[in-house]
Residue frames relative to the residue before (quaternion, step in Angstrom):
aa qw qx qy qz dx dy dz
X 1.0000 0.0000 0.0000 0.0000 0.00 0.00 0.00
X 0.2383 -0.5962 0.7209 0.2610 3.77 -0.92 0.91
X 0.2851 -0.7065 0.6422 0.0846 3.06 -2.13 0.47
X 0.0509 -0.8522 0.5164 0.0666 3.75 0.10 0.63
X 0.1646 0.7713 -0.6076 0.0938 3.88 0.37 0.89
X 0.7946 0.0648 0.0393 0.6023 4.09 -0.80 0.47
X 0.7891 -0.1716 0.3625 0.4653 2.98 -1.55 -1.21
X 0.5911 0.6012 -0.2804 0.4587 4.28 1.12 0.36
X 0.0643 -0.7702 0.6254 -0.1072 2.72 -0.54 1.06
X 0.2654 0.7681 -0.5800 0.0561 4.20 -0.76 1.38
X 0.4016 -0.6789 0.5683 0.2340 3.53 -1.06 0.53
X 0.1513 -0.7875 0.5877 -0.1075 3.76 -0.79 1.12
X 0.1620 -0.8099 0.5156 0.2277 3.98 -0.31 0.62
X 0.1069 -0.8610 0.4940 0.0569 3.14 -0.16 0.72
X 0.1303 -0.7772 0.6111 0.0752 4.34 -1.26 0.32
X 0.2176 -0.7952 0.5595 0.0845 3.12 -0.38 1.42
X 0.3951 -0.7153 0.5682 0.0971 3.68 -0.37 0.92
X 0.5881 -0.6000 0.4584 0.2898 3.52 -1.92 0.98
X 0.6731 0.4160 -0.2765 0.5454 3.36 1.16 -0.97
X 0.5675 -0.4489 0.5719 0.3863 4.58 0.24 0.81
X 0.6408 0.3537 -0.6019 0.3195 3.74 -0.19 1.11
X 0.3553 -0.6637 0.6461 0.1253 3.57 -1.41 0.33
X 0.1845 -0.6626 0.7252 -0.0323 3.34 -0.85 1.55
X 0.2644 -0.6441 0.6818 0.2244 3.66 -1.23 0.95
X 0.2369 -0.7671 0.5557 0.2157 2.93 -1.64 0.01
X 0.6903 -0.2555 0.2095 0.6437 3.64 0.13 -1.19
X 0.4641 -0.5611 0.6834 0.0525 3.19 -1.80 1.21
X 0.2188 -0.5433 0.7891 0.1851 3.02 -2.11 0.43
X 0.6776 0.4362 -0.2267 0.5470 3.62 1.14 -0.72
X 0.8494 -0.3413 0.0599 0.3980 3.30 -1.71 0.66
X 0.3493 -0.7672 0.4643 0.2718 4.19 -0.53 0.94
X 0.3954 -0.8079 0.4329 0.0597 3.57 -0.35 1.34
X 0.4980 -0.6564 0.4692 0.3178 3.70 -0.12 1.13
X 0.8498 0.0116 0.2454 0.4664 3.44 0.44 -0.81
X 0.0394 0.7282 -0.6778 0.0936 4.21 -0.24 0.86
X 0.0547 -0.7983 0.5991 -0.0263 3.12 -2.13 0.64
X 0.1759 0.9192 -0.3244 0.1378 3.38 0.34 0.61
X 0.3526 -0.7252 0.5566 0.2000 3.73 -1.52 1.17
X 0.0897 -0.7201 0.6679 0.1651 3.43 -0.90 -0.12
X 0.1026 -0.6715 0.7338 -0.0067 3.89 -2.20 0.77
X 0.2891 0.7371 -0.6102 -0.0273 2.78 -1.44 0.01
X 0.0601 -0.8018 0.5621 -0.1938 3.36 -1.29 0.75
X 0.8372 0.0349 0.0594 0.5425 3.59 -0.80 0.91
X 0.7023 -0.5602 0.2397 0.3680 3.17 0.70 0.94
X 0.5112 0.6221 -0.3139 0.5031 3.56 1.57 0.56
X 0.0242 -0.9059 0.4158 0.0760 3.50 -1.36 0.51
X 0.2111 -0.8682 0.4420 0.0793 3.07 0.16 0.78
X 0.0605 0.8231 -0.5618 0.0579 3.92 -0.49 0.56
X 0.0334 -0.7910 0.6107 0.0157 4.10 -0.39 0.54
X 0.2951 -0.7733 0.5504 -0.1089 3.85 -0.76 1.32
X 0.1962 0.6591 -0.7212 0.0837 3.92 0.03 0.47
X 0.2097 -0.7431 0.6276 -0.0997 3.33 -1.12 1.41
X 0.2279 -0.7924 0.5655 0.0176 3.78 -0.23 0.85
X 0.2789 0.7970 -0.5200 0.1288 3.48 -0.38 0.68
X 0.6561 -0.6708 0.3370 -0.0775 3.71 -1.33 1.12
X 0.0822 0.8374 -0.5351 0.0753 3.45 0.76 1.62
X 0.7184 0.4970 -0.3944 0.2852 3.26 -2.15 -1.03
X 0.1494 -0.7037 0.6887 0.0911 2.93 -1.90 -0.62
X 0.6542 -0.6271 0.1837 0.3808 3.11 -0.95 0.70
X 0.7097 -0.4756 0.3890 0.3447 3.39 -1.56 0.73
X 0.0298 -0.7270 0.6725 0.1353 3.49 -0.67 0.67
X 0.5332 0.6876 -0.1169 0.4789 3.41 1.41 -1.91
X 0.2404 -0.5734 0.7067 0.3377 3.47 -1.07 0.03
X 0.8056 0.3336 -0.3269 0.3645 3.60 0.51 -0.39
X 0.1390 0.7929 -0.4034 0.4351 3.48 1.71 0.98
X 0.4259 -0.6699 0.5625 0.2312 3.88 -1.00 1.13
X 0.0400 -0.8107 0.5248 0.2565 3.23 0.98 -1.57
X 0.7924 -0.4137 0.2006 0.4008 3.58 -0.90 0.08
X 0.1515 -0.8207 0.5486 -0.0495 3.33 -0.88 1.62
X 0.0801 -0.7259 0.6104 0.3069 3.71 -0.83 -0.65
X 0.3237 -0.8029 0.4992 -0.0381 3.52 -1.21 0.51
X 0.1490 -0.8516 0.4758 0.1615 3.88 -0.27 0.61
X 0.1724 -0.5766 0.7588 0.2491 3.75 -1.16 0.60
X 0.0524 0.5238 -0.8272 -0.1964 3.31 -2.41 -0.47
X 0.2463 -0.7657 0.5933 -0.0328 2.78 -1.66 1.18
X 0.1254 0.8078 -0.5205 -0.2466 3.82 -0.15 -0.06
X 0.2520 -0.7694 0.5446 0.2188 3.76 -0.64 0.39
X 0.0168 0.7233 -0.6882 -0.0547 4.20 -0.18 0.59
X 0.4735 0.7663 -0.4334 -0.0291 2.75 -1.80 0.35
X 0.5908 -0.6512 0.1870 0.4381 3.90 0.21 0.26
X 0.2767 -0.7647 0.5062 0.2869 3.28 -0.72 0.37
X 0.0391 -0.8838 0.4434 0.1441 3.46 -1.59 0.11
X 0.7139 -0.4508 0.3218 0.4284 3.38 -0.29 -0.81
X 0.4230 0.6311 -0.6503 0.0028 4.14 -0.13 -0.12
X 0.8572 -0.0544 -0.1634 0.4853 3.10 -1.41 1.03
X 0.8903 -0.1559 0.1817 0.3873 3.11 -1.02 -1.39
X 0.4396 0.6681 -0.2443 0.5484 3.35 2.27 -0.09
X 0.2781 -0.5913 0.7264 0.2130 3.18 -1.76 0.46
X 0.0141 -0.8559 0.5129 -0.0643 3.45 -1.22 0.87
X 0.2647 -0.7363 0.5908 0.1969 3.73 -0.45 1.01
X 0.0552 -0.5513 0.8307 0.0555 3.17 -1.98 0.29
X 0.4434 0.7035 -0.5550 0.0191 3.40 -1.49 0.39
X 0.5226 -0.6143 0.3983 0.4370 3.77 -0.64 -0.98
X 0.5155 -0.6033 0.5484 0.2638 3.24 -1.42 0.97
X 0.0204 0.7333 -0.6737 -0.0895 3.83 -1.41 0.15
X 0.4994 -0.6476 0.5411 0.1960 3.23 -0.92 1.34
X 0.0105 -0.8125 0.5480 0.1986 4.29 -0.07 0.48
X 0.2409 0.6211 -0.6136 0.4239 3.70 1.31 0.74
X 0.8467 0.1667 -0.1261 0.4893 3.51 0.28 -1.92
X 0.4645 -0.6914 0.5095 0.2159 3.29 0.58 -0.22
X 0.4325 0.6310 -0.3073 0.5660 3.09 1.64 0.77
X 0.3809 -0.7613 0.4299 0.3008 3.82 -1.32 0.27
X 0.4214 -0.8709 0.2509 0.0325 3.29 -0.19 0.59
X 0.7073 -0.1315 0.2861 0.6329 3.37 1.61 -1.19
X 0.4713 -0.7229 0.4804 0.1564 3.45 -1.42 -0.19
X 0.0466 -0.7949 0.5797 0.1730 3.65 -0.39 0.36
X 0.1863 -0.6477 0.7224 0.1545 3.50 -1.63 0.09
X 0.2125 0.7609 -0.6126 0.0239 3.53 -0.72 0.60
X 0.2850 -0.6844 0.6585 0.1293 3.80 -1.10 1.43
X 0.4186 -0.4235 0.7465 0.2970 3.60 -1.87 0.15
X 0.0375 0.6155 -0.7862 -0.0412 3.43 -1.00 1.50
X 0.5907 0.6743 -0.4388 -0.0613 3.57 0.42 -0.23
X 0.1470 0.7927 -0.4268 0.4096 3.63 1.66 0.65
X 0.7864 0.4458 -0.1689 0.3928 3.25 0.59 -1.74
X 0.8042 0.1286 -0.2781 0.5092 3.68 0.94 -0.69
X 0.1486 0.6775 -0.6616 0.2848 3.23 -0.09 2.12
């Protein structure tokens, strides 16, 4: 799956599962402590939500030091599906459910033919 968020741009492998879950895989973009995800689809729509879990700070030296937190994104990714060649492929938009706001674009092809 490309990711288009702002001015960013990362590529993420993603496996959409029989039972509607989503297993990340590797990132080019920031490496997430921990990711969870559902997946839908219908009528030629797709729906896909992403809570990503990822790992700041450092230890307290300071008494007035945060020291080591963790933090949560959610993503949802909608969008239609089609046809390129012999591949299904999504296109749609990312929404940030912090702001409730859209954010970016994803593109995501069906390689999974290829690693048979």
């Amino acid at each position: 799956m490309e990711e288009l968020e702002d001015k960013e741009t990362c590529t993420t492998d993603i496996f959409l599962t029989e039972d509607m879950k989503v297993e990340v895989g590797e990132t080019d973009g920031p490496p997430p402590s921990k990711s969870t995800g559902t997946w839908e689809e219908g009528d030629g729509s797709f729906k896909m939500v992403i809570e990503r879990i990822f790992g700041a700070g450092r230890g307290a030296v300071e008494s007035s030091d945060i020291g080591e937190f963790e933090y949560s994104v959610t993503r949802t990714f909608k969008g239609d599906i089609t046809e390129v060649g012999n591949n299904l492929a999504i296109t749609g938009t990312i929404t940030c459910n912090e702001l409730d706001s859209e954010i970016g674009y994803f593109n995501l092809i069906d390689t999974s033919s290829e690693l048979k």
